[in-house]
N, C-alpha and C positions, 0 to 999 in steps of 0.2 A: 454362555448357554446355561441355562438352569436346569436343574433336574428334573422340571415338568418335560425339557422340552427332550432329554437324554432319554425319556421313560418313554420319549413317543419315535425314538429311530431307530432304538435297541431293535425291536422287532422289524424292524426296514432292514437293517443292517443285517441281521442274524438271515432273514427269506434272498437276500443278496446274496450274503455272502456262500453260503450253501449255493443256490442256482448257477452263480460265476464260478464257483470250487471243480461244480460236475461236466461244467462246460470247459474248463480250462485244461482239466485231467485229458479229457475224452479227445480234445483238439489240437492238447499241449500247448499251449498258450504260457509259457513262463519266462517270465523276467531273467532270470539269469539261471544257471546251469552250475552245476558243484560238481568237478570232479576228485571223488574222494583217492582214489588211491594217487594223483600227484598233487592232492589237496590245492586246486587249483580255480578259481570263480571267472562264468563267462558271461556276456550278457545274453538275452534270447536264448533260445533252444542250440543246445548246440550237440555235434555229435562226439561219440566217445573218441577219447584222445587214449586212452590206456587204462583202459579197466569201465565200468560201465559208470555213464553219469545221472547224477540227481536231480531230476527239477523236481520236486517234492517244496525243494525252501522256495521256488521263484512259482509256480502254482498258488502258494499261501501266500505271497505278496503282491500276486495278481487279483486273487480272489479278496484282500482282505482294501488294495484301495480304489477296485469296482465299485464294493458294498459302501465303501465313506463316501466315496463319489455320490451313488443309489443315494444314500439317509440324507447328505448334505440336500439334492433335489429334494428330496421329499419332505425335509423340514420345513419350509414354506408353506408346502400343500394339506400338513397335518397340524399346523399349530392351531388350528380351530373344531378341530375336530377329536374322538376319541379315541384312545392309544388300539391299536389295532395290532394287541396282544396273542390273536389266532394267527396272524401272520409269522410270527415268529415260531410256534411252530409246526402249522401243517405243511410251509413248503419243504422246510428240512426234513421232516417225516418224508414227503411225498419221492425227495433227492434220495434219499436213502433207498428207499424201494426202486428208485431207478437205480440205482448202484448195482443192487440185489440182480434186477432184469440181464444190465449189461455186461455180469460176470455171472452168469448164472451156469453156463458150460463150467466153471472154473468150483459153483457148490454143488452140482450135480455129479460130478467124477465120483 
């Protein structure tokens, strides 16, 4: 893969990865589960064993081979066309503002 074609899914990748992040948090959709205080790894969501757990690191490993997933389709579809550099970032702008909406009880206190 050349870097015409890396310049043209960065921004697929990045509008991905952001949209699958806010969808994965909000759903819980994670790969596997950290339990820090018996410092212990699970697959899937799983519930607290002793102390509260992390999907934080399996959310970032859902969201991040969504978006390869997302760029890998879309390289086909973009090799003849022009890099579609606003993509990259008005959806992440747009995810954040929904961030803002769905915790908004939580900046309004």
């Amino acid at each position: 893969m050349n870097n015409n074609h890396i310049e043209k899914v960065i921004p697929v990748f990045s509008a991905a990865f952001a949209l699958i992040y806010i969808v994965s948090v909000e759903m819980n959709w994670a790969l596997f589960t950290y339990h820090p205080k018996i410092k212990q790894w699970g697959w899937l969501v799983e519930p607290s064993r002793d102390g509260p757990p992390m999907y934080w690191y399996g959310w970032l490993v859902t969201s991040t081979l969504g978006a390869t997933a997302a760029s890998v389709i879309a390289l086909p579809l973009l090799k003849n066309r022009p890099t579609p550099y606003w993509l990259g970032w008005i959806v992440p702008l747009l995810v954040i503002l929904s961030v803002f909406y769905l915790f908004r009880d939580w900046f309004l206190r």
